[in-house]
N, C-alpha and C positions, 0 to 999 in steps of 0.2 A: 897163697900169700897169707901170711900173717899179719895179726895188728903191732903196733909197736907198742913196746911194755908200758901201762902206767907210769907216768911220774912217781916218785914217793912220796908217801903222804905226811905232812908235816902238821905237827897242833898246831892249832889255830893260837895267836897271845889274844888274851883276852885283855881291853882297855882297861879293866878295873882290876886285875889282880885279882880274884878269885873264881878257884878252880869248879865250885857248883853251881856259878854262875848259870842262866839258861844260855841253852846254845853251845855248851863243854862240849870239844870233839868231834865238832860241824864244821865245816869253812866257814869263814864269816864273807859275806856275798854281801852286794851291795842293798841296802834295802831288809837285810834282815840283821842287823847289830842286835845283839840280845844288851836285854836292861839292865842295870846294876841292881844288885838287890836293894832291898829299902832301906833308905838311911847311908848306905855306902858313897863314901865321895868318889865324884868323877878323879878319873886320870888329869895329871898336869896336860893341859891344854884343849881341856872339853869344854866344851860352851857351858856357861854355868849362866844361866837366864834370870834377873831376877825381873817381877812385875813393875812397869814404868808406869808412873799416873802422872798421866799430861793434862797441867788445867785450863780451863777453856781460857782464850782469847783474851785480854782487856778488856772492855767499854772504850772506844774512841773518847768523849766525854770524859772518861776518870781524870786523866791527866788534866783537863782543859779544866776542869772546875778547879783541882786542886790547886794549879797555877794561877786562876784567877782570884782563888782564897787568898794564899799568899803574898800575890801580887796587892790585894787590895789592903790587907791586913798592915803588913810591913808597910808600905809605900805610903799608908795612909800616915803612921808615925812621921814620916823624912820628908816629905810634904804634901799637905793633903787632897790634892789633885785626884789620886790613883785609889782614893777610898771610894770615887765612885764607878767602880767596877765592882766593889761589894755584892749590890742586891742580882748581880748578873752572874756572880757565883754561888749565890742563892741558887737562882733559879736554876743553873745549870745543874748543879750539884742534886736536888731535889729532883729532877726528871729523872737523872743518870740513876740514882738510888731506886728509886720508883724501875725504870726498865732493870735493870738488873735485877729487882725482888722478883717483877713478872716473869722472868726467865732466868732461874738461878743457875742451870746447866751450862747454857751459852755464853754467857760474859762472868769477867773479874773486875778487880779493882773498883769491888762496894767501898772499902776501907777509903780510898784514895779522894772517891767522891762525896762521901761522908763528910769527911777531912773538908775539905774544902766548900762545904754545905755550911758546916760549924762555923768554918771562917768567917765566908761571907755573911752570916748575919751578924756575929760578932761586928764584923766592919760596919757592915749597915747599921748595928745598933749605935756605933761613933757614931757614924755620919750625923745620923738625927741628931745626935746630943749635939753634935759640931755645929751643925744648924742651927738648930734653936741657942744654942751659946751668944751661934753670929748677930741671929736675931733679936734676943735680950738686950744683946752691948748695942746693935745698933739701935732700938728702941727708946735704952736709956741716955746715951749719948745725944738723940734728938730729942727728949721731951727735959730733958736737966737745961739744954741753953735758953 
C-alpha cells in the first residue's frame, strides 16, 4: 500500500505584509506567529495594546468633607444655621488629607478633601466672627438701656 500524496504546499500570508519577516515559508501554527519587525504597524485588526494606568480608589471621606465644606460655606450665606457644620469639615478634611499623605498609592481625592478642609475653616473663621458680632450687638444693646 501506498501513502496518499501530500497536500500542496501553499505560502503561508503573512499578517504584516512583509516578505522577510521571521517565519517566511513556514506554516504559521498556532502558538508560533512570527513578529513584525521593529517599528512596522500591525495588520487592520491586530490588537494594538496601549499601557492603562488605573488610579487608586477615592478616600471614602474626600466627598464627605468636600460636601460638608460647601454645605457650610454656601448655607452659611442663605441662613446661618448650616455654618455650623464648618469646623466638622475641618476636621474631616484634615484627617482625610493626613491618611491620604500616609498612603499615597492607595487612595485619591487629596484635591477634594483639601477643598473642603479650605472651606471649612474659611466657615468656621465666619462663624466666630458671626458670634462675637452676636455678642457685641447683644452686649451693647444691654448696657446702652
Amino acid at each position: 500500500m501506498s501513502n496518499p500524496p501530500d497536500p500542496p504546499h501553499e505560502e503561508p500570508t503573512q499578517a504584516w505584509g512583509h516578505p522577510t519577516a521571521p517565519g517566511w515559508g513556514r506554516p504559521i501554527e498556532a502558538g508560533n506567529q512570527p513578529q513584525p519587525p521593529y517599528g512596522a504597524q500591525p495588520a487592520y485588526g491586530a490588537p494594538n495594546y496601549q499601557p492603562v494606568h488605573v488610579p487608586p480608589p477615592q478616600h471614602p471621606s474626600a466627598m464627605t468633607a468636600m460636601g460638608l465644606g460647601i454645605f457650610s460655606l454656601v448655607g452659611g450665606f442663605t441662613c446661618y444655621l448650616p455654618v455650623l457644620a464648618a469646623p466638622f469639615a475641618w476636621v474631616v478634611g484634615r484627617n482625610t488629607v493626613r491618611e491620604i499623605d500616609a498612603e499615597p498609592g492607595r487612595w485619591s481625592g487629596r484635591e477634594l478633601a483639601n477643598a473642603g478642609r479650605i472651606m471649612g475653616m474659611v466657615a468656621t473663621i465666619l462663624l466666630v466672627l458671626g458670634l462675637v458680632a452676636v455678642v457685641v450687638g447683644i452686649s451693647i444693646l444691654l448696657y446702652t438701656n
